[in-house]
Structure formats: structure tokens, C-alpha cells
C-alpha positions as CSV (number, residue, x, y, z in Angstrom):
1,X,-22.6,74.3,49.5
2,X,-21.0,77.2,47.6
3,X,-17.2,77.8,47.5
4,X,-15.3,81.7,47.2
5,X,-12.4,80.3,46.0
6,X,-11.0,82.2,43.0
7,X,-9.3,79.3,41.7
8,X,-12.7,77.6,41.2
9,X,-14.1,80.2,40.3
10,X,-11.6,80.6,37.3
11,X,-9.9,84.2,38.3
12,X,-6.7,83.9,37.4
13,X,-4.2,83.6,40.8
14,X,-0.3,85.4,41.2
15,X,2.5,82.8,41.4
16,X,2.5,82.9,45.4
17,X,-1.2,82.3,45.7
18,X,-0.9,79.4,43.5
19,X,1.6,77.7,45.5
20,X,0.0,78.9,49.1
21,X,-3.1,77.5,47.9
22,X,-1.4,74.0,46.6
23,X,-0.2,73.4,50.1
24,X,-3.0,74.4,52.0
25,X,-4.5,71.3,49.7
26,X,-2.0,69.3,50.1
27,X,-1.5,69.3,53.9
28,X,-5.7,69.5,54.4
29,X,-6.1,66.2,52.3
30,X,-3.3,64.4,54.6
31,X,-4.5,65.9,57.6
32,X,-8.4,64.9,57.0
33,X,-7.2,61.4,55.9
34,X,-5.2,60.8,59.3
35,X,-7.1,62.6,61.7
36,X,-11.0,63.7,60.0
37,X,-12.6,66.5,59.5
38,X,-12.4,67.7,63.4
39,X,-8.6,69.2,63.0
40,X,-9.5,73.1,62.8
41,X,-8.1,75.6,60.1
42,X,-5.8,77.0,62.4
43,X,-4.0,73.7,62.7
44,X,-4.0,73.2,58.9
45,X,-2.7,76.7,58.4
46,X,0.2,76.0,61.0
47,X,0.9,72.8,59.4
48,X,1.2,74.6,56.1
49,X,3.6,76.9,57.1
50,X,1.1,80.2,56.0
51,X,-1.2,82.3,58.1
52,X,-4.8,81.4,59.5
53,X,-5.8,84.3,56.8
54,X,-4.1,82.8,53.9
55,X,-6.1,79.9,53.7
56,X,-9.8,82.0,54.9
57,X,-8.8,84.1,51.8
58,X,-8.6,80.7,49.3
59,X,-11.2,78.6,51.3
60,X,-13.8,81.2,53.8
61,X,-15.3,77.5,55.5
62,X,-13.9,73.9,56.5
63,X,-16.4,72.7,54.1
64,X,-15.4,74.8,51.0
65,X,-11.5,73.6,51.5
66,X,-13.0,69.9,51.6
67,X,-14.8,70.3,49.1
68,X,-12.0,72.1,46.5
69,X,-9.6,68.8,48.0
70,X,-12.7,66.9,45.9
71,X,-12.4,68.3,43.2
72,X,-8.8,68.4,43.0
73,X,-8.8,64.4,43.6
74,X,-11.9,63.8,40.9
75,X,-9.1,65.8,38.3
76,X,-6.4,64.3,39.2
77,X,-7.8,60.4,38.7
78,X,-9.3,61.7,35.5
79,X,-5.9,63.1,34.1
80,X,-4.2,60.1,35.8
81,X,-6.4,57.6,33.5
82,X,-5.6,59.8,30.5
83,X,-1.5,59.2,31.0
84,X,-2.7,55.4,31.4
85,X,-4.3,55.8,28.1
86,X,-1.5,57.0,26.4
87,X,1.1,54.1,27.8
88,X,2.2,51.0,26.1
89,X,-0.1,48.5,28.2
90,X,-3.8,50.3,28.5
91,X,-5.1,47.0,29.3
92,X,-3.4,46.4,32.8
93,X,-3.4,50.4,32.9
94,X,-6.6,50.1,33.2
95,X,-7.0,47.0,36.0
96,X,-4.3,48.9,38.3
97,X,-6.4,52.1,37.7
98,X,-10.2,50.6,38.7
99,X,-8.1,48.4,41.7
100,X,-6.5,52.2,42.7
101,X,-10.0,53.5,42.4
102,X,-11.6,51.4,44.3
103,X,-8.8,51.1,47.4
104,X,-8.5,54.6,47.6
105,X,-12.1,55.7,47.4
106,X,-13.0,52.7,50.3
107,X,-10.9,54.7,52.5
108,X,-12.9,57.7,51.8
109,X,-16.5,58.4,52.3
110,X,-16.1,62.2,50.7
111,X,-14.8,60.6,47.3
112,X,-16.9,57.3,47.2
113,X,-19.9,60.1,47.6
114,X,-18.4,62.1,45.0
115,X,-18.2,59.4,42.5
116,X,-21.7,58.1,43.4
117,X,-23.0,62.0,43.3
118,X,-24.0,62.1,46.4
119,X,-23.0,64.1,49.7
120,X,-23.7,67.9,50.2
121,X,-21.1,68.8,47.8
122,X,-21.4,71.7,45.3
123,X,-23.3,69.8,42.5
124,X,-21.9,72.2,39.7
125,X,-18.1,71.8,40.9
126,X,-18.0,68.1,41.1
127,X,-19.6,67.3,38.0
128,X,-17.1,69.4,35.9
129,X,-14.9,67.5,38.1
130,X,-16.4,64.5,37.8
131,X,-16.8,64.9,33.8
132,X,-12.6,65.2,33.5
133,X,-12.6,61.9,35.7
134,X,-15.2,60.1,33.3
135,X,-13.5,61.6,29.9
136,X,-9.9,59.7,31.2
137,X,-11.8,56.7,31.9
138,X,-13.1,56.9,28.5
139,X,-9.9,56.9,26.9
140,X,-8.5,54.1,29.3
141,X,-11.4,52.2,28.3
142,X,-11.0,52.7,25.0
143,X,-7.1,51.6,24.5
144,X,-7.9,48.8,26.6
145,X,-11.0,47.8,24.3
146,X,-8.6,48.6,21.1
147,X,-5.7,46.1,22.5
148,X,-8.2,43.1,23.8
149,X,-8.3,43.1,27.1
150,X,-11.8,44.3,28.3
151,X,-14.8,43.5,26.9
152,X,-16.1,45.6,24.1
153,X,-19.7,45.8,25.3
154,X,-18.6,48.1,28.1
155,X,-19.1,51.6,28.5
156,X,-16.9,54.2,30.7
157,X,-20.3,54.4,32.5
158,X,-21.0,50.6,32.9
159,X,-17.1,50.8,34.3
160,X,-18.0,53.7,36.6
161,X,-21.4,51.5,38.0
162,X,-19.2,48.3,39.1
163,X,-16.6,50.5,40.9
164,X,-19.1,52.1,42.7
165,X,-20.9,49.0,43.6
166,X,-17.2,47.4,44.7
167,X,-17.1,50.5,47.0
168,X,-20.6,49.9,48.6
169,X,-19.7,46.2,49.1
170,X,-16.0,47.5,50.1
171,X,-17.4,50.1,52.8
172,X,-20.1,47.2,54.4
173,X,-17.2,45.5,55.1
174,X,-19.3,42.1,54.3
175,X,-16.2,41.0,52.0
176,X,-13.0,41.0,51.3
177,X,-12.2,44.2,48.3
178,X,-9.3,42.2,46.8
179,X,-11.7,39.7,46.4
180,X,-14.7,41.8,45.0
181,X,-13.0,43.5,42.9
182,X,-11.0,40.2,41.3
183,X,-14.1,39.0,40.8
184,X,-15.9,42.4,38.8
185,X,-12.3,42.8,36.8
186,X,-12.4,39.3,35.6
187,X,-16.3,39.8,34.6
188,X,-15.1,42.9,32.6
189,X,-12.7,40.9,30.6
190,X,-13.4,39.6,27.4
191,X,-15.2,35.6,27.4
192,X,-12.8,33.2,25.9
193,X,-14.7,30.7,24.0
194,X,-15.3,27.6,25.3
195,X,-13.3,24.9,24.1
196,X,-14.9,21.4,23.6
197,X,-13.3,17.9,23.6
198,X,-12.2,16.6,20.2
199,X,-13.4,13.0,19.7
């Protein structure tokens, strides 16, 4: 799947294209989140408030506009972890993050496929994408590592392996997710040593 969008492809865009294009997102995402991907452009456009041709000239196919929403989410969780990283708690920063993850993606086939690297998606796209998500996690990791809270045997892609496997157990619907993923986060946390009887 290839994509014409000039923001992806890095071409710089005027003020008014940047802001037509960050609804057209917006609105698509909501839209295909309520209702699927059967809602046409034209409805998407209308919703928008911009022309049928507006959002052609950003995103020539219904694929290509799903596909840029991707991306856009796969960025955004990345820089989201990042700002975790930074905050005064990186330990439940990084719980409420891999909970979020997890919720939101089970609600989503297009980003629990993006996350595994799977789907039709443009490979090249969603691995830069994907490489912003990982780098955040990194850092969350990291802080949360530094303060005592997860286990320092872990790696960002050890981390990235139980949260898609939460989202595979998640999506068979076999358990409960609040339950699975209790269960991986208190794995990921560091053993406390066992304590014997004195006597």
C-alpha cells in the first residue's frame, strides 16, 4: 500500500493544509472507530467541514487515509510514553501506559496489526512509526527500571511482546483483559524476596 500524502512524504505543507489535513484525521479516526471502514470519503469530508477534493488531494484512497490515521496513532503513543518518561512517577507511568495500550489497541484490529507488523500496511511508514513508539517505551522503561518498579531484566522489546500477546488473548475474547493484563504487569514487576520464618 503506498500513500501520496505530502505530509508523509515530508514536503513541507501551508498553514491551511496543515490544519485541513489534522481534521480530516481527526474526524476519519472517530468516524472508523464508531461506524468501520464502510463510511465513504464523501461523508468524512462533510463531517470535516472541507470539500470531497480536500481530503483526495492529502489522502487519493480510503486505504491511504487509514493508513496515515496509523501512523499518526503509533506517534502519538510513542511521544505519549516519552512525557510519561519525563514525569515524577515513571513507574505507574508506565503501568497506566501498557494498561492504555493494551485497551485501546483491543478495540482496534488496524493498531493491534500495526503493533504486531502485520496487516497490508505500508511496511516503510509504520516502522518509522513504529520506531518513535518503541524509542518512548524505551525511555518509560527505563525511568521505571531507574526508580524500582519493573524488573531490570526487561527490554522495551520483551515489553512490546507481552502487550501484544495481552492483545491476542484480549481480541479471542477467552478472558477477561483486566485480568490478563494484571496478571503480565505483576510478572513485569520486580520479585520481592521471599521471606522465611524466624525460629
Amino acid at each position: 500500500m503506498t500513500s501520496a500524502d505530502p505530509a508523509v512524504a515530508g514536503r513541507p505543507l501551508r498553514a491551511d493544509a496543515r490544519r485541513n489535513r489534522a481534521r480530516v484525521l481527526e474526524v476519519a479516526q472517530q468516524v472508523f472507530a464508531e461506524e468501520g471502514l464502510a463510511v465513504p470519503i464523501d461523508e468524512i469530508a462533510r463531517r470535516a467541514g472541507v470539500g470531497v477534493g480536500t481530503v483526495y488531494r492529502h489522502f487519493p484512497t480510503k486505504d491511504a487515509l487509514f493508513e496515515a490515521i496509523i501512523v499518526e496513532r503509533l506517534r502519538g503513543v510513542g511521544e505519549a510514553a516519552h512525557e510519561l518518561a519525563q514525569g515524577p512517577d515513571a513507574g505507574r507511568g508506565f503501568f497506566a501506559f501498557f494498561e492504555l495500550m493494551v485497551r485501546d489497541a483491543s478495540l482496534n484490529k488496524a493498531l493491534f496489526d500495526a503493533l504486531a507488523a502485520s496487516g497490508s500496511f505500508n511496511q516503510e511508514l509504520t516502522s518509522e512509526a513504529r520506531q518513535v513508539m518503541m524509542t518512548g517505551l524505551g525511555e518509560l522503561l527505563a525511568k521505571a527500571q531507574e526508580a524500582g518498579e519493573v524488573r531490570a531484566d526487561l527490554t522495551a522489546a520483551d515489553v512490546k511482546t507481552f502487550m501484544v500477546g495481552c492483545l491476542a488473548m484480549a481480541r479471542q475474547g477467552t478472558a477477561d483483559p483486566g485480568l490478563i493484563v494484571g496478571v503480565v504487569c505483576d510478572g513485569m514487576r520486580p520479585v520481592s524476596p521471599v521471606r522465611t520464618p524466624e525460629g
